[in-house]
C-alpha positions as CSV (number, residue, x, y, z in Angstrom):
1,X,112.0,136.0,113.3
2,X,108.2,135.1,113.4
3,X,108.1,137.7,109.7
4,X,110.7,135.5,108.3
5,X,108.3,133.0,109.1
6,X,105.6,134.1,107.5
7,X,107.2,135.2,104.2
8,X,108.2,131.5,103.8
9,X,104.5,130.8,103.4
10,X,103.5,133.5,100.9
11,X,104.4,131.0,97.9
12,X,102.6,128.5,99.3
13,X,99.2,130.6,100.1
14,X,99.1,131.8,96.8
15,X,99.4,127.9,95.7
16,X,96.7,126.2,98.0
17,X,94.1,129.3,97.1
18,X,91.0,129.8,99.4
19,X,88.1,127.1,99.3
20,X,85.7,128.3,100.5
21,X,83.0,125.8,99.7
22,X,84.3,123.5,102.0
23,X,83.9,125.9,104.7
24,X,80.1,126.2,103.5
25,X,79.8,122.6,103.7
26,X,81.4,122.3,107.4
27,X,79.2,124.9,108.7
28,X,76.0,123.2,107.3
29,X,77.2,119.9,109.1
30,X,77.7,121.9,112.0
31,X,74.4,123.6,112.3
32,X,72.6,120.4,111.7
33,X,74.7,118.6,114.5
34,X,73.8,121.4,116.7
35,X,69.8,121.4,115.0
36,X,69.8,117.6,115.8
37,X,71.4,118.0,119.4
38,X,68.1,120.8,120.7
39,X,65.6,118.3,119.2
40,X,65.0,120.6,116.2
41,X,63.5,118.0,114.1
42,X,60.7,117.1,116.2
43,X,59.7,120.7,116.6
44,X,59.5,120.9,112.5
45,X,57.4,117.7,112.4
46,X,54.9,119.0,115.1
47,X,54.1,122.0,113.1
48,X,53.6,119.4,109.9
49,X,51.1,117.2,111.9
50,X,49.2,120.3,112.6
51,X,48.9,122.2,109.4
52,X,48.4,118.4,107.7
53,X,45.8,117.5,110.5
54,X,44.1,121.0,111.1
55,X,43.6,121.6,107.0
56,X,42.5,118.2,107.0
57,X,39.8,118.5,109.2
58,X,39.0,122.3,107.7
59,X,39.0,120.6,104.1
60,X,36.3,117.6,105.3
61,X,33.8,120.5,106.6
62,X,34.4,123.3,104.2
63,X,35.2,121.5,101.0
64,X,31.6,121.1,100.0
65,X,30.0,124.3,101.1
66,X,33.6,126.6,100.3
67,X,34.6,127.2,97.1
68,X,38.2,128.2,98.5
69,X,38.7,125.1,99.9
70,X,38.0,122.8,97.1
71,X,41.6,121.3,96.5
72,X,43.7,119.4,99.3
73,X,46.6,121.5,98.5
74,X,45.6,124.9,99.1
75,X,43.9,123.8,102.2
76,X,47.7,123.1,103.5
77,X,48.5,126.3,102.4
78,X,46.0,128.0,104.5
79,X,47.0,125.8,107.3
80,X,50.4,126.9,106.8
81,X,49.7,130.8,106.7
82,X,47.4,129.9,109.6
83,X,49.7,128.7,111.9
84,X,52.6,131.0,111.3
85,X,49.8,134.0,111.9
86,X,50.4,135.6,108.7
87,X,46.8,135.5,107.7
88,X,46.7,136.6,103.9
89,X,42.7,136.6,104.3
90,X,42.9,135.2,100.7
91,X,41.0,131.8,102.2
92,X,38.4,132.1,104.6
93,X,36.5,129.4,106.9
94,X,33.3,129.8,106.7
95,X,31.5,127.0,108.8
96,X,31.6,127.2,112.4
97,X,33.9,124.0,113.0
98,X,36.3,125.3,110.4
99,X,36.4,128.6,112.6
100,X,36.9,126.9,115.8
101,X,39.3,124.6,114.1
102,X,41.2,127.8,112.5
103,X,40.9,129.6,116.1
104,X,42.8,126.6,118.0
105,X,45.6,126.3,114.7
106,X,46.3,130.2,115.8
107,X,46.9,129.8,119.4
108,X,48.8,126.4,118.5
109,X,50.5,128.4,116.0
110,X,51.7,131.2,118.3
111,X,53.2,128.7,120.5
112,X,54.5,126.2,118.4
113,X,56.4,129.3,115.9
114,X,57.5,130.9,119.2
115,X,59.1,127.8,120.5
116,X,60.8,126.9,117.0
117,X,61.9,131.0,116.6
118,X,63.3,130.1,120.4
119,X,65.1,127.0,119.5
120,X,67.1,128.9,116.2
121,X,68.2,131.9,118.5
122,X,69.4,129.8,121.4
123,X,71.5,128.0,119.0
124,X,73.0,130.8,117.3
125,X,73.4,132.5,120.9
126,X,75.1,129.6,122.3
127,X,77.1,128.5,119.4
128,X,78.6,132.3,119.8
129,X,78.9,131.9,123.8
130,X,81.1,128.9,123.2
131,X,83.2,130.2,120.4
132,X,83.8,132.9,122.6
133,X,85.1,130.6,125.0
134,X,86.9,128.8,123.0
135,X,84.7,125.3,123.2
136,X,83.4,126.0,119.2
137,X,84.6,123.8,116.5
138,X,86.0,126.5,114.0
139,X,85.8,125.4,110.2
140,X,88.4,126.9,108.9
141,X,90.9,126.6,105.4
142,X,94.4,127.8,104.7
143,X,94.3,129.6,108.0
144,X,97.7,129.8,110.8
145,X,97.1,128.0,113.8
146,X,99.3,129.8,116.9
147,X,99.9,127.1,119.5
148,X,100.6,128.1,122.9
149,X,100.8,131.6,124.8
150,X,102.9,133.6,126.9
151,X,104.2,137.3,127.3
152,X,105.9,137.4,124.3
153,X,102.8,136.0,121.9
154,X,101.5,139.1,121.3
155,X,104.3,140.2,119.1
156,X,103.2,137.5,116.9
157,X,99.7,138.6,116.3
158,X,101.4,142.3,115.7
159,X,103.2,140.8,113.0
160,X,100.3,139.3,111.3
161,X,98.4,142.5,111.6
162,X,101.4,144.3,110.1
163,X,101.8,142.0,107.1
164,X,98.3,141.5,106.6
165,X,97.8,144.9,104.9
166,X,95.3,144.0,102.0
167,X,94.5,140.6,102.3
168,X,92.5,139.1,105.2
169,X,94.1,136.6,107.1
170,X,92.8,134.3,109.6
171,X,94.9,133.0,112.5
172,X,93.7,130.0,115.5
173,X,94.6,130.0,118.8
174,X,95.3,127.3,120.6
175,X,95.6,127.3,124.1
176,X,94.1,127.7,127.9
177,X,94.1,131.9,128.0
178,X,90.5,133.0,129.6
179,X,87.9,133.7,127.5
180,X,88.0,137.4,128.4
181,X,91.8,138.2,127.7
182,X,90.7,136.1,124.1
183,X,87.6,138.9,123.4
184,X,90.0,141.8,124.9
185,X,92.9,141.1,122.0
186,X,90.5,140.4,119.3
187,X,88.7,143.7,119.6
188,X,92.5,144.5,119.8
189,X,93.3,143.3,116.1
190,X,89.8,143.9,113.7
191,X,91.6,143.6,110.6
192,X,92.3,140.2,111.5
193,X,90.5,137.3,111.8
194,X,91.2,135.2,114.7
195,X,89.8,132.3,116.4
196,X,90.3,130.2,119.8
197,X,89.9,127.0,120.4
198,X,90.7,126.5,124.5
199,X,92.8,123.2,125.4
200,X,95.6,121.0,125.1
201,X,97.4,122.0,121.8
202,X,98.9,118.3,121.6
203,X,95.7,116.7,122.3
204,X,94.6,115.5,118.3
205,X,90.9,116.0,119.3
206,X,91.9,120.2,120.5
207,X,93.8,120.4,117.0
208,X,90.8,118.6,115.1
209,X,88.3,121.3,116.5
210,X,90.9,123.4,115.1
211,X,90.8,122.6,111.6
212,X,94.6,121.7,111.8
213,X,94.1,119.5,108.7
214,X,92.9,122.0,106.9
215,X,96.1,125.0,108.1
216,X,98.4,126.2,105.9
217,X,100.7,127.2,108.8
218,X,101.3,126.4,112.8
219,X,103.3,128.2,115.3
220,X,104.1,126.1,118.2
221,X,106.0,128.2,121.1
222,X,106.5,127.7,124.5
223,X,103.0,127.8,126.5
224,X,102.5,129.3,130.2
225,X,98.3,129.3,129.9
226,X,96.5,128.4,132.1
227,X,98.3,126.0,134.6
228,X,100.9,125.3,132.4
229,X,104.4,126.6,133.3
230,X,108.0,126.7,131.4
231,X,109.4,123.2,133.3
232,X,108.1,121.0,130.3
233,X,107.1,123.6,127.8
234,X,109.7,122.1,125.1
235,X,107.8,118.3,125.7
236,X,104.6,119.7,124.9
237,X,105.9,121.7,122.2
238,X,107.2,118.2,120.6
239,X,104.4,116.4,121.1
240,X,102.5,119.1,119.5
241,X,104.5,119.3,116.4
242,X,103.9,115.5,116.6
243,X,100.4,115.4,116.6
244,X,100.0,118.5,114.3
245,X,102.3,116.4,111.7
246,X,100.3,112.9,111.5
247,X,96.9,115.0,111.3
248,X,98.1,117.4,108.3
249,X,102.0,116.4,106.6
250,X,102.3,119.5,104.1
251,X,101.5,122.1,107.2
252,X,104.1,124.4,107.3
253,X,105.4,124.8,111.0
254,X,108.2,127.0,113.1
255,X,108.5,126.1,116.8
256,X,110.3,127.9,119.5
257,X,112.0,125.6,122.2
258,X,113.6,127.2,125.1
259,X,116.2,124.4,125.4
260,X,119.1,123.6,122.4
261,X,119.4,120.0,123.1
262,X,115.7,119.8,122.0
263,X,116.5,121.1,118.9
264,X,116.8,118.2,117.3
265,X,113.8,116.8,118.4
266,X,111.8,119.3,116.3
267,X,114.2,118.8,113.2
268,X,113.6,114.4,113.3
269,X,109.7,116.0,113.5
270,X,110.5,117.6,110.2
271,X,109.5,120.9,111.2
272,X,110.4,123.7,108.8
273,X,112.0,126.6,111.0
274,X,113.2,125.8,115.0
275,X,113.9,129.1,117.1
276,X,115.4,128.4,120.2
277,X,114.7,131.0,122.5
278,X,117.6,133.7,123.3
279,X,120.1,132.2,120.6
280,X,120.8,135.5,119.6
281,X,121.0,137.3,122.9
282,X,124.6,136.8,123.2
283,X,125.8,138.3,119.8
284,X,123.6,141.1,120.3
285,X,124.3,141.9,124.0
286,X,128.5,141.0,123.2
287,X,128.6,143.1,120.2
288,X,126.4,146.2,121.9
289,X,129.4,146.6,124.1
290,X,131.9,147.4,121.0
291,X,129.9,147.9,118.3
292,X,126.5,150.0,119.2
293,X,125.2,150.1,116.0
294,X,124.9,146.1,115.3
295,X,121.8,145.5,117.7
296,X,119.5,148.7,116.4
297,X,120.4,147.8,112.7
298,X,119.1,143.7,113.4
299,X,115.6,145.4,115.0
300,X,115.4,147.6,112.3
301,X,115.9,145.0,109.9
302,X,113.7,142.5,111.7
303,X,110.8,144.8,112.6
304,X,108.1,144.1,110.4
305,X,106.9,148.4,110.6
306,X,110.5,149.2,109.4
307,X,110.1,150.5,105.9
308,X,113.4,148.6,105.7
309,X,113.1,145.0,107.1
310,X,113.6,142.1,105.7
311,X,111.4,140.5,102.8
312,X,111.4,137.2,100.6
313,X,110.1,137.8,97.6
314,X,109.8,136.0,94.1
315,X,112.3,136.5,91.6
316,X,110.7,137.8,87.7
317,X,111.3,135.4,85.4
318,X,113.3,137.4,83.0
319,X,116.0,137.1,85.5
320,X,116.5,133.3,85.5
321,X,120.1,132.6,84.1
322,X,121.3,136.1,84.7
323,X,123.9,137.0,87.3
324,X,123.2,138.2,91.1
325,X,124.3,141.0,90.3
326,X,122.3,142.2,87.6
327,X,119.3,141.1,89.8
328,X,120.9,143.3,92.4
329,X,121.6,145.9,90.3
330,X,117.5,145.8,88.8
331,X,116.3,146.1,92.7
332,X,118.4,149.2,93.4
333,X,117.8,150.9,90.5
334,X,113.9,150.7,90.8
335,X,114.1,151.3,94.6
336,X,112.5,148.0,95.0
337,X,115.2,147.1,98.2
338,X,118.7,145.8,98.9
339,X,118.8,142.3,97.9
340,X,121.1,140.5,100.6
341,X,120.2,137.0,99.8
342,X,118.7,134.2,97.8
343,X,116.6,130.9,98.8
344,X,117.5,127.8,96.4
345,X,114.9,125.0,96.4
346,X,116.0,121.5,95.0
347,X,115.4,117.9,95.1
348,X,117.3,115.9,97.2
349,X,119.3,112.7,95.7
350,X,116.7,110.0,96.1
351,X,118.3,106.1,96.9
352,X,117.3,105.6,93.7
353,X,118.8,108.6,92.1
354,X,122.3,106.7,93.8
355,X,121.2,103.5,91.7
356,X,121.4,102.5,88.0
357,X,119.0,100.8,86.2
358,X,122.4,98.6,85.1
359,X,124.0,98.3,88.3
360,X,126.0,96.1,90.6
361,X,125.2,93.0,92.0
362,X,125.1,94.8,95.5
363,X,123.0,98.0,94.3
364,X,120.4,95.2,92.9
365,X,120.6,93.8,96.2
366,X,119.7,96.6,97.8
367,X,117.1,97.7,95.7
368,X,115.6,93.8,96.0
369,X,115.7,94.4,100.1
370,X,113.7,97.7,99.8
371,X,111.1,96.0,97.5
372,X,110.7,93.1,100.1
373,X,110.2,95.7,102.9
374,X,108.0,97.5,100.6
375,X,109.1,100.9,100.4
376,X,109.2,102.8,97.4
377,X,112.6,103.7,96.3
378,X,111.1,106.1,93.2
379,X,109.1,108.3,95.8
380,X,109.4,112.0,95.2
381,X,111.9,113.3,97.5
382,X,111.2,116.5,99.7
383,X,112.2,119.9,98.5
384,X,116.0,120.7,100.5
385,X,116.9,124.2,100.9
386,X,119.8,126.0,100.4
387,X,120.3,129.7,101.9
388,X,123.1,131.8,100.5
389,X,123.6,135.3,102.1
390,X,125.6,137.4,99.8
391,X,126.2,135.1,97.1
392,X,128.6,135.6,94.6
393,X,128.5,138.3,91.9
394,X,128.5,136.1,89.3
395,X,125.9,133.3,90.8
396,X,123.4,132.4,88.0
397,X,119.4,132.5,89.3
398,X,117.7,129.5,88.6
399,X,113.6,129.3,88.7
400,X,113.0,127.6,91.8
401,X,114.8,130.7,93.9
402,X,113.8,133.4,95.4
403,X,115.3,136.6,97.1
404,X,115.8,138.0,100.3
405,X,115.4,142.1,100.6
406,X,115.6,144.6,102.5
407,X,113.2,147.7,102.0
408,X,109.4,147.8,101.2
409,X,107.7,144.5,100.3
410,X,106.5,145.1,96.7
411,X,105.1,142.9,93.5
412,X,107.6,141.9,91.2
């Protein structure tokens, strides 16, 4: 179900792209927070005051004896080589106070370079700790945020790694697992990329150290981390679809509820694919009794390692306007899969589709009401789609489908 899922998105990945500077630009706000936050800035100004003060004082009583230290300039420079205890040797103190004055930049030096070296690796040290634990802000783009985890949740990340083949792809979870089980399943999957981020999934502040703005993709099923328990897993799966929805409108979501009447919940949410757990069980369990064959052909066709599960794919454009069945006929003959379906995406009839530019006195009465409450009438409509399984023979393919097959994901 979750592979279905994720072939729904492939378009739509290829569309968005990867930006990736962006993600540059988020990390260098992030390290200078984190700079600012361990006093960084002050370090880096006490090592100016002393190469400015110490070459000062080295240019006064060496300037007019010392040819090397004739300009202001490459006294700094010393200063600078100085305290960091390079020592080039190219400029030399001769005088006794610029000796003694070079002697206390070196010991200042040591300490002031050891502290600042110090300060960088306890950052980058603790900045690992707490991604680790999942307390990190993670600046991420176009990436799949899972939200929620239980015993089943694992077969999600399989999936990913399974359909990840080539192409790297980056997932974020969301939820109150320990840190430990987090590092375990991570060395688990090193193909993929995966990230944590450790609270509430319906808190907006968890999903903003997520990057949910930025997703292509969230998961939301039911969540038994941490203290949390199936009772009011389907609330916090709405509210999470909620939140998810004001911070980022054109994510692309799929939530699991464990309750039907919920369902519709999640569809006045707008969210794109709804699972409710165990629908299936009954046809599978019902038929296994008469017909044994049913339930190992839907896991085979549903396993995302079957050479033969199900894939959506794009449709080559040479085929728009002909039949299903030569489209068919094209995918058997080049051993490219069974095709068993096809996805049709249209506009839906806006309200002002319904109404003519020369219309009634009650249509220009309507359309006057919508002005006065402000809402635009001529706003583009969402896409509505139309699933046909086995459509006719004769159905003609039009550009904005695409097909459902089962064998080998390939190119077309």
């Amino acid at each position: 179900m979750y592979s279905l899922f994720m072939a729904k998105n492939k378009n739509k990945e290829k569309r968005i792209g990867i930006g990736r500077v962006p993600k540059i630009l988020g990390n260098i706000r992030s390290l200078y927070k984190d700079f600012s936050n361990e006093n960084l800035s002050r370090i880096i100004l006490a090592v100016l005051i002393v190469i400015v003060f110490g070459g000062g004082i080295v240019f006064l009583v060496e300037s007019g004896t010392n040819g090397e230290f004739s300009r202001f300039t490459d006294t700094l420079w010393w200063g600078a080589v100085t305290i960091t205890t390079v020592g080039y040797g190219d400029m030399t103190p001769v005088s006794g106070a610029g000796r003694a004055v070079a002697v206390i930049m070196m010991f200042g030096g040591i300490v002031l370079t050891s502290i600042f070296s110090g300060t960088i690796a306890s950052i980058f040290v603790d900045r690992k700790i707490q991604e680790g634990r999942g307390l990190q802000e993670v600046n991420l783009r176009n990436h799949t945020i899972i939200c929620g985890w239980n015993r089943n949740a694992i077969g999600i990340i399989e999936s990913f790694s399974s359909l990840s083949k080539d192409r790297k792809t980056t997932l974020c979870l969301i939820n109150e697992m320990d840190a430990e089980e987090f590092q375990m399943m991570k060395v688990k999957f090193p193909e993929l990329e995966i990230k944590f981020v450790k609270g509430d999934f319906s808190s907006e502040k968890i999903l903003v150290r997520s990057s949910a703005s930025n997703a292509k993709a969230a998961i939301l099923i039911p969540d038994t981390s941490g203290s949390n328990t199936l009772d009011n897993a389907d609330e916090r799966t709405i509210l999470g679809v909620l939140a998810i929805k004001s911070l980022n409108s054109d994510i692309t979501t799929c939530a699991e509820v464990l309750k039907r009447e919920n369902e519709g919940h999640l569809k006045r949410a707008n969210v794109d694919s709804i699972i409710v757990n165990g629908e299936f069980s009954g046809f599978l369990l019902s038929n296994a009794s008469v017909s044994q064959g049913i339930p190992r052909f839907v896991k085979e066709m549903l396993a995302v390692e079957s050479e033969k599960s199900i894939h959506q794919v794009s449709i080559p454009q040479s085929f728009v306007g002909k039949t299903f069945l030569e489209l068919s006929d094209y995918f058997l003959k080049n051993n490219r899969g069974v095709a068993i379906g096809i996805m049709s995406e249209e506009k839906k009839m806006s309200l002002d589709d319904m109404l003519s530019d020369d219309s009634s006195s009650i249509d220009a009465f309507i359309k006057r009401k919508f002005m006065e409450a402000e809402i635009d009438i001529s706003e583009k409509q969402e896409q509505g789609m139309d699933i046909q399984i086995s459509p006719s023979p004769d159905y003609h393919i039009k550009d904005t489908d695409s097909l459902f097959i089962l064998g080998k994901e390939v190119k077309v």
